[in-house]
Phi, psi and omega in degrees: 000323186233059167257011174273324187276289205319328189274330208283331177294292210289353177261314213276339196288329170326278216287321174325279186322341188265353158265139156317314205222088149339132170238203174258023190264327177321307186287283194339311189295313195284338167278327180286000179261346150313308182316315182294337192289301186274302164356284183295002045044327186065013161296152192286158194277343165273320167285319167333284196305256185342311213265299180286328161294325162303302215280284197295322155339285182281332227271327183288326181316162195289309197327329177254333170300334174242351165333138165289353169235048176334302216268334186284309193290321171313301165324319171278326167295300197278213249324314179281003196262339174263341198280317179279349163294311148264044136137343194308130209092357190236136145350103183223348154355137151299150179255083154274009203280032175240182179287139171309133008254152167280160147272137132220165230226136190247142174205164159164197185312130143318139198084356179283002209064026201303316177260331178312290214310317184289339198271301202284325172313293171330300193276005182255005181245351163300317172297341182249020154098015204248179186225104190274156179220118201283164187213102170281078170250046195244110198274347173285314165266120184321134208010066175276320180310304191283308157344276169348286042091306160295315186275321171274352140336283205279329193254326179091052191228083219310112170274117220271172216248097176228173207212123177332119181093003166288180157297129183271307141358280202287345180294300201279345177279300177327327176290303178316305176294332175298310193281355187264017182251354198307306204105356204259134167246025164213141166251120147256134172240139183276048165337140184292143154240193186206144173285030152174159175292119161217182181302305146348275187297320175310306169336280200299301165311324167301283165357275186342292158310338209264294164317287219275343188051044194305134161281318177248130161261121179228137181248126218238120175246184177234105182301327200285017220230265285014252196261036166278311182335313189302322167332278183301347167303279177325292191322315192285305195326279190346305176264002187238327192067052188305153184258351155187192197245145156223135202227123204258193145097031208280344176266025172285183158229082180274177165273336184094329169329305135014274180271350217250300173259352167320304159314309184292299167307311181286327198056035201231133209276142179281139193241291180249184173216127160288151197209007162170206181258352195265182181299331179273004208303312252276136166229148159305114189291134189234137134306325166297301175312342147322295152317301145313312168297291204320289186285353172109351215273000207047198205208067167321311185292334173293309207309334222255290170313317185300318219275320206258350158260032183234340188214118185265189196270016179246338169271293166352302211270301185316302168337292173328265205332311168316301193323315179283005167220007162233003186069194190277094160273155173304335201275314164274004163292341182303293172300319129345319194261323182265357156300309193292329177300311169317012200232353203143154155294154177269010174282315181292000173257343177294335190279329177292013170243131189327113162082301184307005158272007173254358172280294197298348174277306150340307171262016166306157170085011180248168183293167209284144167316275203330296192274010196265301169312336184273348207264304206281336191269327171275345147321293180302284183321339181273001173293168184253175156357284198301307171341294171305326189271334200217102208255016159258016146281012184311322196006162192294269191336310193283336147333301202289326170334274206303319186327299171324293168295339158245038178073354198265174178232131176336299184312329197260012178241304169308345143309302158305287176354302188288277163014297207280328177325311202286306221267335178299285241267350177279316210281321191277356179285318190292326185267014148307304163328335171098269161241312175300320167260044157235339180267344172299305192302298168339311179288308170325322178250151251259349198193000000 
């Protein structure tokens, strides 16, 4: 989503670097080209005006103007100044901390993606151990229910059972009791929109709010809308007093805008983020880690977290253990490759490493990572055991074999070969180092 700001960041930070010395007319030209830079961005024009005025503020002091590295400190001021500008420091946790089962009550436009949001929400508090019950109270929009109904389906995840022309109130109190007779210590409730804000609907909602008392009023905005999103934010604050934001399609190629200014116009903390379409997308929101993507610098700590909910620490030890005792095989480059697929694509995991979006611009017009994996796995799967475990048993024939068998050309199994060959021959330089430098190596990789 913000690889148009990101390059755009990354030229004005450039004409910096290229001075020896700051001076303050230097900064002043490189903040009016941030200003435009977020203008075209589609950030609202008032935070803009704050958020460069915060920058310039700190960038003229003498502390950086004699710095040996004038350009670097400008660079760290507008990165902690976009980190506080969406929120860093302020308390963005869901607040589940009540009595069972809690609400919480998700509302914004039709089209925002409001009940996907909901299937993903379920499943992201099903992982931190919690046991949610989807609640469909949108009685308006056609098989809004039955979506619903669907997705929890699909996730194993319960919907209670309501039906088009009830009361939308009494659909969400009757959910409540069914969970507290249940077992359930969360609610999401799937709440009605409208392709525009009216009194109706804001009614109903209030109703909602009123009964059920949700510890989260959560607002599910569409980063591609940019400051209509912010509008339409405000607007739902205003009558609901929402308690954050969640904002979702953020892996679009939207402009940024959005995320940039919600927080600010609302005050109000960006709390999760969509980050694709499958179920699991959904993440907890950093402002800092944000920030960092934003200017290019990536986001080592995610990468780092994808990794440790993708291998839990008793297969990590089995991994080890295999390595040491059959080496670097094809059969575990195999077991490698589909733990990094549970983590992500891998384009979206290359942009979370420092400079690797400029490798990855290097290589347009080459076949995509995703489908380069799905290639090399079907390889590797048209291999027999023994194959796998031993690749010199590769033969002419038996090359032309896997080619066949996996859709592929002799030239694209002699490549893996050469590859893994190469990648072989790294991994026994580690295990020489010994058990400390092979857990070391371990720690060290992405799976």
């Amino acid at each position: 989503m913000f690889d148009n700001l990101t390059e755009k960041f990354e030229a004005v930070f450039k004409k910096l670097r290229g001075h020896g010395r700051l001076t303050e007319e230097n900064i002043q030209e490189a903040l009016r080209e941030v200003r435009l830079v977020l203008l075209e961005a589609d950030v609202n024009f008032r935070v803009v005006k704050d958020f460069v005025a915060a920058v310039r503020e700190r960038a003229i002091g003498q502390d950086v103007l004699k710095s040996l590295t004038p350009a670097q400190q400008v660079i760290k001021i507008v990165r902690e100044e976009l980190a506080r500008l969406m929120g860093e420091g302020e308390e963005n946790d869901l607040d589940l901390a009540a009595r069972p089962p809690v609400p919480v009550m998700l509302c914004g436009l039709q089209g925002a993606g409001k009940t996907t949001t909901c299937g993903k929400l379920a499943l992201y508090l099903r992982r931190q151990k919690r046991n949610p019950l989807l609640v469909p109270a949108d009685i308006y929009r056609p098989a809004a229910i039955e979506q619903l109904k669907t997705v929890g389906r699909q996730l194993g995840i319960e919907v209670f059972d309501s039906q088009p022309g009830e009361d939308p109130v009494r659909i969400c109190e009757q959910a409540r009791e069914y969970a507290a007779l249940n077992g359930f210590d969360t609610l999401i409730l799937d709440t009605a929109g409208r392709l525009h804000i009216d009194e109706e609907l804001m009614g109903e909602l209030v109703r909602i709010r009123d009964s059920l008392e949700p510890r989260e009023i959560l607002f599910v905005a569409d980063a591609m809308t940019g400051q209509d999103a912010v509008t339409v934010a405000d607007s739902f604050n205003q009558q609901l007093d929402v308690t954050g934001v969640i904002l979702t399609k953020l892996d679009g190629d939207a402009r940024g805008g959005a995320a940039l200014s919600i927080r600010a116009v609302t005050g109000k903390p960006i709390k999760l983020v969509g980050l694709g379409e499958k179920m699991d997308a959904l993440e907890r929101f950093h402002p800092d880690r944000m920030a960092q993507r934003i200017l290019g610098m990536g986001d080592v700590l995610t990468l780092i977290e994808k990794a440790q909910a993708a291998v839990e620490a008793e297969d990590a030890a089995k991994m080890e253990e295999q390595l040491r005792k059959e080496g670097f095989t094809l059969e575990t480059f195999r077991d490698q490759l589909q733990t990094i697929k549970k983590m992500g694509s891998l384009e979206s995991l290359l942009k979370l490493i420092p400079g690797a979006g400029k490798a990855m611009k290097q290589m347009q017009g080459m076949q995509l990572p995703d489908k380069e994996l799905k290639k090399i796995e079907a390889i590797i799967n048209s291999m027999t055991r023994q194959e796998r475990r031993n690749h010199r048993l590769l033969n002419g024939s038996r090359r032309l074999r896997i080619a066949r068998g996996s859709g592929t050309t002799v030239q694209d199994v002699n490549q893996l070969i050469k590859r893994f060959t190469e990648a072989q021959k790294m991994m026994k330089k580690m295990q020489k180092l010994g058990p400390k430098g092979l857990k070391g190596m371990m720690r060290g990789m992405p799976f």
